[in-house]
TIDO-915803 format. One line per field, with one value per residue (C-alpha): x, y, z; residue number from 1; residue in one letter. Coordinates in steps of 0.05 Angstrom, whole numbers. Layout:
BEGIN
east <- X | ...
north <- Y | ...
up <- Z | ...
pos <- NUM | ...
code <- A | ...
END
This chain:
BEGIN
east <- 3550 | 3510 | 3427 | 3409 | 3344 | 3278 | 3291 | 3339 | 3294 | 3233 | 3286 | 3310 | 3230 | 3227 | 3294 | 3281 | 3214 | 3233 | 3295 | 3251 | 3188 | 3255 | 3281 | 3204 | 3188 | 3239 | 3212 | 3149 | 3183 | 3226 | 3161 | 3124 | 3188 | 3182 | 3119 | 3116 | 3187 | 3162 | 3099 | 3142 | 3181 | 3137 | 3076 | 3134 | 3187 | 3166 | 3165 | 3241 | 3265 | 3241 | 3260 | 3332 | 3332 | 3313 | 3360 | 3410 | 3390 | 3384 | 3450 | 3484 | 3448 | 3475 | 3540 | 3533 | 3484 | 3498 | 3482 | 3548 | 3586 | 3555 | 3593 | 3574 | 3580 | 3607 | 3631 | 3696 | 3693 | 3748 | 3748 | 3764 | 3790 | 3847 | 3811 | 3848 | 3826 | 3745 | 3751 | 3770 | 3730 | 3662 | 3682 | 3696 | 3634 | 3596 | 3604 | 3677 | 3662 | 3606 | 3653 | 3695 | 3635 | 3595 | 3660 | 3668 | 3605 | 3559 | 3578 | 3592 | 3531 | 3508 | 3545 | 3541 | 3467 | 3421 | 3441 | 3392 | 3365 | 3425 | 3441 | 3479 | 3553 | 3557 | 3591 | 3538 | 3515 | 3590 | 3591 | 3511 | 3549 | 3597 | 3547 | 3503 | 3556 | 3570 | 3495 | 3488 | 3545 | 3559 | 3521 | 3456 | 3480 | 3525 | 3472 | 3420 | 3480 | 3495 | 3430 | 3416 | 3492 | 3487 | 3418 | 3438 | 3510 | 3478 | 3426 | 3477 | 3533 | 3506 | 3428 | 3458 | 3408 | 3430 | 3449 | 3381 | 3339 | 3284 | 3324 | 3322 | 3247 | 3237 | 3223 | 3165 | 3137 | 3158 | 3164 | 3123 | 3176 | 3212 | 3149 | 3124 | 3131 | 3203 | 3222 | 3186 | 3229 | 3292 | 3267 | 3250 | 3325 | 3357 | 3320 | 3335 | 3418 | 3415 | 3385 | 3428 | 3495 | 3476 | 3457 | 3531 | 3573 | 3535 | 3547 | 3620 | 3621 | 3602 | 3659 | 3711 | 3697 | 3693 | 3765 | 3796 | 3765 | 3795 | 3867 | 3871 | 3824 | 3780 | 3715 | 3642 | 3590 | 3560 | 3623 | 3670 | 3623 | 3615 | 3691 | 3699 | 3643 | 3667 | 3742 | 3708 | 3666 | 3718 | 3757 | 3706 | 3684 | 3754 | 3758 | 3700 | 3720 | 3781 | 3737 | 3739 | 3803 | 3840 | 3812 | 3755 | 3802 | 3870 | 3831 | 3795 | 3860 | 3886 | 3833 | 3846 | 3921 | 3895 | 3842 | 3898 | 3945 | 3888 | 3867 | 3949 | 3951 | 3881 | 3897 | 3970 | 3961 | 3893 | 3880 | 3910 | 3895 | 3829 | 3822 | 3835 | 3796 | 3731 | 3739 | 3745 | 3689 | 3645 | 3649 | 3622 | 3563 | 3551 | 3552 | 3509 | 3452 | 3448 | 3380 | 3349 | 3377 | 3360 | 3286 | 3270 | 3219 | 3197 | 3128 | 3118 | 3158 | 3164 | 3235 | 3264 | 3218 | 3240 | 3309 | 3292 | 3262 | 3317 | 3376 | 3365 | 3304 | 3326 | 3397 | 3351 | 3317 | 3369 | 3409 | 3361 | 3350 | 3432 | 3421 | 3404 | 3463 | 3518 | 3479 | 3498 | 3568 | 3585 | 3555 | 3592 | 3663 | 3640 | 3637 | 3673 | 3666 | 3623 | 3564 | 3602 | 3657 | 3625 | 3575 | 3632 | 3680 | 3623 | 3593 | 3665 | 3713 | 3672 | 3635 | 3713 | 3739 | 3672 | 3683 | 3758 | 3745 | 3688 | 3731 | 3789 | 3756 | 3688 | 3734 | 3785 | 3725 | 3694 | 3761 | 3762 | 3689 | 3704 | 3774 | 3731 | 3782 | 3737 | 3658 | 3653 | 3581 | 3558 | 3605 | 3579 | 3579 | 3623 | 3668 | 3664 | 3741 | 3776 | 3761 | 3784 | 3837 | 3867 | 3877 | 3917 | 4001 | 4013 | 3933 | 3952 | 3975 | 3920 | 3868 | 3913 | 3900 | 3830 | 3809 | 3850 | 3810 | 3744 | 3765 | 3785 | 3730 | 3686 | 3708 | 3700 | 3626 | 3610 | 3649 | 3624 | 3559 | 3561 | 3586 | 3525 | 3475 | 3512 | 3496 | 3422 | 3406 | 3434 | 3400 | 3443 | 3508 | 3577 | 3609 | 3568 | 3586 | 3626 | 3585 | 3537 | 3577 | 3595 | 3527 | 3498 | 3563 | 3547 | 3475 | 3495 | 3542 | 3496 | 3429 | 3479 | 3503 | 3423 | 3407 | 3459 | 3446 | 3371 | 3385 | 3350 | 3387 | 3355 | 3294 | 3328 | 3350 | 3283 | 3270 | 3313 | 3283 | 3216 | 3244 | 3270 | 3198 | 3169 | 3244 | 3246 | 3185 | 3229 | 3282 | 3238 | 3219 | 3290 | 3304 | 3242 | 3264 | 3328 | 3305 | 3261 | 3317 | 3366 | 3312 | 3302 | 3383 | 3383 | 3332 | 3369 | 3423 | 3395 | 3368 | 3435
north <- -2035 | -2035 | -2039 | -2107 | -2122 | -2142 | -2210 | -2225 | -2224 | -2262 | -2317 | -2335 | -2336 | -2389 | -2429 | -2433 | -2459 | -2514 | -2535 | -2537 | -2586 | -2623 | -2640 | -2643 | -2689 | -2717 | -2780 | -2749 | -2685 | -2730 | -2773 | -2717 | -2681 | -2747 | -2754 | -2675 | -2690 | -2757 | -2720 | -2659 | -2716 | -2759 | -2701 | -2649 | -2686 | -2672 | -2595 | -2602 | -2630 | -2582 | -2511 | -2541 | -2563 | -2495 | -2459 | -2501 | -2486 | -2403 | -2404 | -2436 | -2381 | -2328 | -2348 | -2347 | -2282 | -2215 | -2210 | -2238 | -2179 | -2144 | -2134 | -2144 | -2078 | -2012 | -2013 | -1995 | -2054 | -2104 | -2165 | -2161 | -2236 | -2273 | -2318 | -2380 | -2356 | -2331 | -2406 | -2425 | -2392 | -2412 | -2491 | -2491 | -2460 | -2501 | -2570 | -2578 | -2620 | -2665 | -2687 | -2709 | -2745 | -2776 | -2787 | -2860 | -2875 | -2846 | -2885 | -2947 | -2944 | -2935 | -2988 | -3048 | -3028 | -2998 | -2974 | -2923 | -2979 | -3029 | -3097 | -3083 | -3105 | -3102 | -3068 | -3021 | -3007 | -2982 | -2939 | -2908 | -2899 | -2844 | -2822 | -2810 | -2778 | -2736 | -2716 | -2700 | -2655 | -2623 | -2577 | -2569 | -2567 | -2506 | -2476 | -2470 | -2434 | -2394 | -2365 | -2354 | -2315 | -2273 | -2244 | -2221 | -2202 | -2162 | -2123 | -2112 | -2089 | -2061 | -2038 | -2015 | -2054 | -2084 | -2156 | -2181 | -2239 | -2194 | -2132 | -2173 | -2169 | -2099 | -2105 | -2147 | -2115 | -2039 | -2011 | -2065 | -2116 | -2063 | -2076 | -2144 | -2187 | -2172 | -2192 | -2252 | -2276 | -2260 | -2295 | -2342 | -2341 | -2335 | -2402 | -2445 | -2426 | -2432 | -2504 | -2523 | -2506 | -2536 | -2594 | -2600 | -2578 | -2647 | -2685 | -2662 | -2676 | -2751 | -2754 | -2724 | -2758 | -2833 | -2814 | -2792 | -2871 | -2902 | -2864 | -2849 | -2899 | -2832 | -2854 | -2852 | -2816 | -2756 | -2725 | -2733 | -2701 | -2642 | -2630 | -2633 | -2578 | -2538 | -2524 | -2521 | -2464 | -2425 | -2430 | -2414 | -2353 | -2332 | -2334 | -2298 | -2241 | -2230 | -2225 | -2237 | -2217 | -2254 | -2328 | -2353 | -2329 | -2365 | -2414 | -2433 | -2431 | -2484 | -2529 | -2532 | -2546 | -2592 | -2628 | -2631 | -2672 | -2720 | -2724 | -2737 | -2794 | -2830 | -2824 | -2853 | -2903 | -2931 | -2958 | -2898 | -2922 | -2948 | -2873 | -2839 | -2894 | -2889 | -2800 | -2811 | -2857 | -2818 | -2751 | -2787 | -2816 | -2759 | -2709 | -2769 | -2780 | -2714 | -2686 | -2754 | -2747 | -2691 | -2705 | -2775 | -2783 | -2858 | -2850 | -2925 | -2962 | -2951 | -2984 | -2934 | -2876 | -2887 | -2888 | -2815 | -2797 | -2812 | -2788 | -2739 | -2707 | -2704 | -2670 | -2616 | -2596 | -2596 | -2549 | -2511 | -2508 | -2491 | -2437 | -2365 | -2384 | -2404 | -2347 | -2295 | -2317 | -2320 | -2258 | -2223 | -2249 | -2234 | -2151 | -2138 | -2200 | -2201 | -2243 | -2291 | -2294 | -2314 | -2369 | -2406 | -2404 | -2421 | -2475 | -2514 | -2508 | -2536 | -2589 | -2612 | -2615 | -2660 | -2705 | -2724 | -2731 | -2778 | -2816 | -2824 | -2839 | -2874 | -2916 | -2938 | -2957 | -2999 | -3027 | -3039 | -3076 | -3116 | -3145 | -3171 | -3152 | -3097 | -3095 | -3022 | -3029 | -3045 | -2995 | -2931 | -2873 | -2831 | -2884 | -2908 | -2873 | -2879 | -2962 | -2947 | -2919 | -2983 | -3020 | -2965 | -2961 | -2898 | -2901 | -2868 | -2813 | -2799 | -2804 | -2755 | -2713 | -2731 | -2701 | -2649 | -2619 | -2636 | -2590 | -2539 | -2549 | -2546 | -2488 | -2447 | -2474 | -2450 | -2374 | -2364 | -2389 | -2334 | -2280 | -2288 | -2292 | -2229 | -2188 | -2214 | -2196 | -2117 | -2094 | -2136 | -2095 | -2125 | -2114 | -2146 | -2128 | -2180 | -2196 | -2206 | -2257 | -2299 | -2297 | -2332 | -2383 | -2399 | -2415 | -2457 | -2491 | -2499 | -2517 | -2579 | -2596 | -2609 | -2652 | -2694 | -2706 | -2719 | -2754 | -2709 | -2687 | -2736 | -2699 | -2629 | -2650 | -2662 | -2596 | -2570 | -2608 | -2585 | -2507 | -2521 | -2518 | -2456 | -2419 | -2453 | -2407 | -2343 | -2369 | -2367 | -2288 | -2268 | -2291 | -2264 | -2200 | -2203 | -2213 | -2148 | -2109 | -2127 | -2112 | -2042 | -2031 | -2045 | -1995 | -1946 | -1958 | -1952 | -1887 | -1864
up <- 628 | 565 | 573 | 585 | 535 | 558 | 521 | 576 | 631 | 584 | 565 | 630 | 661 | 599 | 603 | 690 | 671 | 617 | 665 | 723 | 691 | 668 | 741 | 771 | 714 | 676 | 651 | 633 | 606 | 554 | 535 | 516 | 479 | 444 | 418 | 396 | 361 | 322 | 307 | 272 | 239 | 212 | 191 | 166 | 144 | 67 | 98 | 124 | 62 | 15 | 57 | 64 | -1 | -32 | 25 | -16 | -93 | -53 | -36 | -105 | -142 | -107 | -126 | -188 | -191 | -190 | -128 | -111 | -117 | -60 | 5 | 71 | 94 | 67 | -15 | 30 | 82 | 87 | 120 | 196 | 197 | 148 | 110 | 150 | 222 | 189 | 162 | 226 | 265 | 228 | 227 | 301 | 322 | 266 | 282 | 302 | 360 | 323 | 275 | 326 | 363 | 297 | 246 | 256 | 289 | 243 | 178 | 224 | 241 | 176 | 147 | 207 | 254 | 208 | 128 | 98 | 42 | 37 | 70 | 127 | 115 | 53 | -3 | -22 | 53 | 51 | -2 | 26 | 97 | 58 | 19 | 76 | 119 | 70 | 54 | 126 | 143 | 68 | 30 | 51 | 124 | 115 | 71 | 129 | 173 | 111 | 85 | 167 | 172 | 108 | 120 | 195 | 166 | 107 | 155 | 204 | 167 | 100 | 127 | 201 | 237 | 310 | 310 | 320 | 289 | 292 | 254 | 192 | 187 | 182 | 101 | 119 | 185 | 182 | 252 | 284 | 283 | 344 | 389 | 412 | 359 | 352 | 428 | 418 | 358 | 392 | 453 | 413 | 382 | 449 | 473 | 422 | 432 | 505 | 497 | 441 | 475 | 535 | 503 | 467 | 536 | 562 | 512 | 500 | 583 | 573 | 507 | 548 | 614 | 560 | 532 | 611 | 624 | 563 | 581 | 654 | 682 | 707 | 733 | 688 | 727 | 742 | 787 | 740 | 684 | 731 | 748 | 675 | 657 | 721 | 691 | 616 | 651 | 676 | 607 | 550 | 600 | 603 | 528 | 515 | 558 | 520 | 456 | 380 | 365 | 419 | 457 | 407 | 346 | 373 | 402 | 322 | 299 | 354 | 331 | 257 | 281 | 327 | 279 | 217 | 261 | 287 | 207 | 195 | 241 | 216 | 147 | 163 | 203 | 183 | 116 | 73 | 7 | 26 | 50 | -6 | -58 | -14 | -8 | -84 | -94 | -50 | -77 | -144 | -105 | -66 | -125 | -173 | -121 | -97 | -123 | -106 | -34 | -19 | -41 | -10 | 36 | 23 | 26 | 11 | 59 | 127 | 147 | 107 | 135 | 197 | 174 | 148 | 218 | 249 | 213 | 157 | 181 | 247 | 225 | 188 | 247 | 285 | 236 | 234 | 309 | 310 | 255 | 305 | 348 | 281 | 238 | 283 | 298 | 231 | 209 | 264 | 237 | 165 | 159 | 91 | 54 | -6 | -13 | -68 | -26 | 35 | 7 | -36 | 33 | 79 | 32 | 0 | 49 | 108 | 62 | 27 | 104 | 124 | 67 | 84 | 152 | 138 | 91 | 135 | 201 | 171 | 130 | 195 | 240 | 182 | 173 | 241 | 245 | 187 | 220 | 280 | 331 | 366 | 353 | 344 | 317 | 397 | 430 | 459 | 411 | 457 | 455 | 394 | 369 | 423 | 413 | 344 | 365 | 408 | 346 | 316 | 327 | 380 | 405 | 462 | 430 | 385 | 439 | 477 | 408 | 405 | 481 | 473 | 411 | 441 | 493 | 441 | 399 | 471 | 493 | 419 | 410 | 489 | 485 | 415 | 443 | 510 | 456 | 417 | 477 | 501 | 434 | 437 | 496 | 501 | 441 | 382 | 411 | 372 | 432 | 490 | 565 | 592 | 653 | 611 | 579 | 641 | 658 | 600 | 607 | 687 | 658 | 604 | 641 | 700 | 656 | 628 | 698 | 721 | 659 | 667 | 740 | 732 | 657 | 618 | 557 | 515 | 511 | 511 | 451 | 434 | 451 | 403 | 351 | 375 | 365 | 291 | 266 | 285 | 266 | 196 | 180 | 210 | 167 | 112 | 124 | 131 | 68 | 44 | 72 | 44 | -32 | -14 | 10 | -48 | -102 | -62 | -70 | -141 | -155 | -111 | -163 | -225 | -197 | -187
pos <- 1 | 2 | 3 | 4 | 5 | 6 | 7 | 8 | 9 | 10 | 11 | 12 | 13 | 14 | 15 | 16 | 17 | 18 | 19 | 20 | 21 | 22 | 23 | 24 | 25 | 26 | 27 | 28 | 29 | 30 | 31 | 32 | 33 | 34 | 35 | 36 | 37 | 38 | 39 | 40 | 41 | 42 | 43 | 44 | 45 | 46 | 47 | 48 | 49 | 50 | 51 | 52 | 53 | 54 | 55 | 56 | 57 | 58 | 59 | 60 | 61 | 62 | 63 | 64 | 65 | 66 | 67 | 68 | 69 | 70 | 71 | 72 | 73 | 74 | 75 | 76 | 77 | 78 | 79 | 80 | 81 | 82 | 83 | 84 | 85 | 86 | 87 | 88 | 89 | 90 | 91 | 92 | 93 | 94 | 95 | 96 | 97 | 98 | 99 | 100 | 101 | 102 | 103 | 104 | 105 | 106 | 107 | 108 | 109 | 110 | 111 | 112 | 113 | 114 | 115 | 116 | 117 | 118 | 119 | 120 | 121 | 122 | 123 | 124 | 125 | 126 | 127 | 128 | 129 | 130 | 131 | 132 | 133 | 134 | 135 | 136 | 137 | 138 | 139 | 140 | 141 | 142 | 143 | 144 | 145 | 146 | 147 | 148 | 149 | 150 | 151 | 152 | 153 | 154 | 155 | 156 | 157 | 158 | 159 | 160 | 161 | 162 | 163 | 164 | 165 | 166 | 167 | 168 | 169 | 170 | 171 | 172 | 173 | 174 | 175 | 176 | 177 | 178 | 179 | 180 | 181 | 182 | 183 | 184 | 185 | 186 | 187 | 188 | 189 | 190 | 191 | 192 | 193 | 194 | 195 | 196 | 197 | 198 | 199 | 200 | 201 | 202 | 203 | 204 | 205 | 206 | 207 | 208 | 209 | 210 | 211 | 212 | 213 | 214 | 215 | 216 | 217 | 218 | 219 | 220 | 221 | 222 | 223 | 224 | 225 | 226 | 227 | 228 | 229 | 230 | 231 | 232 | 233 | 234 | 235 | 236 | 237 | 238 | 239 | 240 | 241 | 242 | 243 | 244 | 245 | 246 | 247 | 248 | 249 | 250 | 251 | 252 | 253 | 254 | 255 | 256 | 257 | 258 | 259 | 260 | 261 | 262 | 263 | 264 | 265 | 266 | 267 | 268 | 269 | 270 | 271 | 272 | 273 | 274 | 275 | 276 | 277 | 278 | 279 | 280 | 281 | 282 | 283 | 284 | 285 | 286 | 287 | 288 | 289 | 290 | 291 | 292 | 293 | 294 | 295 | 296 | 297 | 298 | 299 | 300 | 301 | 302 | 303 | 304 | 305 | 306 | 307 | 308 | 309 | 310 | 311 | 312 | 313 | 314 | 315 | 316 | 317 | 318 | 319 | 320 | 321 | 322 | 323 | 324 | 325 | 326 | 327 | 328 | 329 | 330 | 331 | 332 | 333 | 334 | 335 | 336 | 337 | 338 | 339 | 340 | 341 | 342 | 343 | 344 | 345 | 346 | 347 | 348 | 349 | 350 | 351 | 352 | 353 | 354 | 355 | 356 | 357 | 358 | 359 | 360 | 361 | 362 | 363 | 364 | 365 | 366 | 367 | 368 | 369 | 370 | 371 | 372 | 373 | 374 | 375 | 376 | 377 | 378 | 379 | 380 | 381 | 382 | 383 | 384 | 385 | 386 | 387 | 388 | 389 | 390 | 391 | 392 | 393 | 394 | 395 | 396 | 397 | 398 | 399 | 400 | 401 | 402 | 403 | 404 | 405 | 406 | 407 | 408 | 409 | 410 | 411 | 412 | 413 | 414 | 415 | 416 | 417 | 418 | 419 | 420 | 421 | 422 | 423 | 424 | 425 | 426 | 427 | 428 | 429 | 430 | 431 | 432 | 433 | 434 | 435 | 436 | 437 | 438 | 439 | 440 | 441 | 442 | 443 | 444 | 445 | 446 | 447 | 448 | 449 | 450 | 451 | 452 | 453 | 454 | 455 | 456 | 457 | 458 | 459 | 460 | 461 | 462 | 463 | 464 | 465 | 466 | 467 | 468 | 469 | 470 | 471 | 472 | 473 | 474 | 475 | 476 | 477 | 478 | 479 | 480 | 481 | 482 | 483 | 484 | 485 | 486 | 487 | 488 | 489 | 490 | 491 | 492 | 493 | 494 | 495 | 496
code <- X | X | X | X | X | X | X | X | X | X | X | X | X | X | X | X | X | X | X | X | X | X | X | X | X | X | X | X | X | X | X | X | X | X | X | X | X | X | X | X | X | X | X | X | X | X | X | X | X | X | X | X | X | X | X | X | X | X | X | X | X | X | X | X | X | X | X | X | X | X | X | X | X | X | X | X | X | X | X | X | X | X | X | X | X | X | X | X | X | X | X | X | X | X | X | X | X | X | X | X | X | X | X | X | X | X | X | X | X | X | X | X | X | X | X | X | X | X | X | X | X | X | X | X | X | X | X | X | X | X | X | X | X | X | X | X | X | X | X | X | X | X | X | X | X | X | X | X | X | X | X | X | X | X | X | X | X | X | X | X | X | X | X | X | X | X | X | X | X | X | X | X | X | X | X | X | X | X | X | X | X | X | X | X | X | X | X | X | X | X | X | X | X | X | X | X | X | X | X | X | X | X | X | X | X | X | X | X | X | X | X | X | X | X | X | X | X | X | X | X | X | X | X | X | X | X | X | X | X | X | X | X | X | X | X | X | X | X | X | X | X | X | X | X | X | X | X | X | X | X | X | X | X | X | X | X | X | X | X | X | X | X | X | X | X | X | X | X | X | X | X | X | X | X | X | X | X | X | X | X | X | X | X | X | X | X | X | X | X | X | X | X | X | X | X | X | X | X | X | X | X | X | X | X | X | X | X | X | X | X | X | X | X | X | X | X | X | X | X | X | X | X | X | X | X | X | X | X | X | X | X | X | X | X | X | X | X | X | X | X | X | X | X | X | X | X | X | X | X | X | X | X | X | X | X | X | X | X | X | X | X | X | X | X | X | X | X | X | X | X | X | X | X | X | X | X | X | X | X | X | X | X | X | X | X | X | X | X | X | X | X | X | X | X | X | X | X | X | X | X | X | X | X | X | X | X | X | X | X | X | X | X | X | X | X | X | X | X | X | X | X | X | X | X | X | X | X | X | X | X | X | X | X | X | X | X | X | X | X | X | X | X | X | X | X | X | X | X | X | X | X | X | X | X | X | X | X | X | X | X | X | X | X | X | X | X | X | X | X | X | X | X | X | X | X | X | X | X | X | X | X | X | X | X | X | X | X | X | X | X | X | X | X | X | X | X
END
């Protein structure tokens, strides 16, 4: 077995400590989370919107530089992956399973509860909800996982550096960064994924137990939530011991196949015109108020502030939380891609594929709301499409779909999740030890277990949130450090 890191040890001191205040004191552990987290929103909010904003304009420019024409690796590097399963593989351990949670609650929501600056109900709080959907999961979400991925892929695979947060600073910090300060950055890095997966594995728990109640009559509680995460457990490990190449790779693929047929039967059966006029529309909106979007922080009026707090600022942090864990994966299934390759993939594809499925499912549930046959808008967010569903021909059938690819895209987020935690914590190794592996997934697993029994994922999320600020300044330093290395390169070139 490969040499377990120091970070291992200093990760799980901190994770057993954080769980533990949780269960002691969980109302007082999710008040405090609370005020920290509204602080960070409301005094760095202008902060958030800027860095992902500029991680954005970063990752357009290299595009379209020369820059683009560098691989991620060796001149003679291929790509390990096809570019269906890489696409694949990166959407699934993205944000598969959100979409699947937020797509027709989010611009519901944003259309019936509370619109970003329209009248709710009406025809321009429509439009925002797309617009805002859109904004949220499109381009300057992938760009935070993309600038994260290509710095640790371009170290990794082009410098020779170990698979390490911390590896990528060693144009800034010399040697230093292999003392101290490095372990506490990939601490740091290890933290913020353990939290953040456990946080989704209870939240997919509560989904998946909603849609086994809507079908099967299966009880809502805390049992069936555990069974649930029990025989997830003993999946995603078994995935990630067969590796890359084999469970998380078939399993991405299953997903997309998966996904495309629950897509199929929305846009089909659900309002298809409607559909493809508002995916239309939307794009136009999107691409029009884009700049100003991604700028707003409504300085002078508080509603919509709060609005900001809660939604976009909020999804910043928490992609940015999300980006060590995503960053990594994706740099691992990268090797031999070249930088223009890999931004254009990473930053269209996913952003095209969260733009129909916004359209198609934002667009039923509306649909739905306005028909006054089901009141969506005060249904539970876990069970807010499967209610869609029920006024849809075959609903059976789709919600059969529906759990079975949050079970898919479950199990991909958790192994890719372990696979990650397994290279972090023996020295950045692309092939981690698989005990290694199972024992970050039985802590996962078991960290989501005891939050939902003492009801405290609420403010792990907040946690999260919390994390997002201090790594948004390491995310600043690897790209930092990644300007410094490519302007080193081209010098070596010239030299040549």
């Amino acid at each position: 077995m490969k040499k377990i890191s120091l970070t291992f040890y200093i990760t799980l001191i901190a994770v057993i400590l954080a769980v533990g205040y949780g269960v002691i004191a969980p109302d007082h552990f999710e008040r405090m989370t609370s005020v920290v987290k509204n602080w960070i929103a409301s005094s760095f909010g202008w902060y958030y919107m800027l860095t992902v904003s500029v991680l954005f304009f970063i990752a357009v420019y290299l595009i379209f530089s020369p820059i683009g024409r560098i691989r991620l690796g060796k001149d003679s590097d291929r790509p390990q992956f096809s570019l269906v399963s890489w696409l694949a593989m990166l959407f699934s351990a993205g944000m598969g399973i959100g979409l699947v949670f937020y797509g027709a609650a989010e611009p519901l929501s944003h259309y019936a509860v509370n619109p970003a600056t329209a009248e709710p109900e009406t025809a321009q709080a429509y439009k925002e909800s797309m617009r805002q959907s859109f904004f949220h999961w499109g381009f300057h979400a992938w760009a935070v996982y993309g600038m994260a991925a290509l710095v640790l892929a371009y170290f990794q695979f082009r410098k020779g550096q170990p698979g390490l947060i911390s590896a990528t600073l060693k144009p800034i910090f010399g040697e230093r960064i292999n003392g101290p300060l490095g372990t506490v950055i990939d601490v740091f890095a290890i933290f913020a994924t353990v939290f953040g997966v456990a946080t989704s594995l209870g939240f997919g728990a509560v989904q998946i137990n909603a849609g086994l109640h809507y079908l099967f009559g299966l009880p809502v509680g805390f049992k069936s939530q555990l069974i649930i995460i029990a025989i997830v457990t003993v999946l995603f490990i078994a995935s990630a011991w067969s590796g890359l190449g084999k469970g998380i790779k078939i399993l991405s693929n299953f997903n997309m196949i998966l996904a495309i047929a629950l897509l199929f039967f929305v846009i089909a059966l659900g309002p298809t015109l409607l559909i493809f006029d508002m995916f239309t529309d939307s794009i136009g909106g999107y691409l029009e108020h884009l700049v100003r979007m991604s700028f707003r922080t409504a300085p002078l009026d508080a509603g919509n502030r709060a609005w900001l707090n809660d939604w976009t600022i909020f999804y910043w942090a928490w992609w940015m939380a999300w980006s060590p864990f995503v960053g990594m994966f994706i740099a691992r299934v990268s090797k031999g891609r070249t930088i223009r390759e890999f931004m254009i993939g990473l930053l269209v594809v996913p952003t095209v594929l969260s733009m129909i499925w916004f359209s198609a499912f934002g667009t039923t549930a509306i649909e739905t709301q306005k028909a006054g046959i089901i009141d969506l808008a005060s249904t539970a967010t876990e069970l807010t499409i499967f209610e869609m569903f029920s006024g849809m021909p075959w609903s059976s059938i789709i919600s059969m779909i529906a759990i079975l690819l949050i079970i898919s895209f479950f199990i991909t987020s958790a192994d890719s999740a372990t696979f990650v935690l397994g290279m972090q914590s023996s020295h950045g190794s692309l092939t981690p030890p698989n005990n290694l592996k199972i024992i970050w997934g039985v802590i996962q697993s078991s960290i989501a277990v005891i939050l939902l029994f003492v009801g405290g994922l609420d403010a792990l999320q907040n946690v999260i949130i919390i994390t997002a600020l201090p790594f948004s300044v390491i995310l600043i330093m690897m790209i930092t450090s990644l300007f410094m290395s490519l302007k080193e390169e081209r010098r070596k070139v010239k030299r040549r």
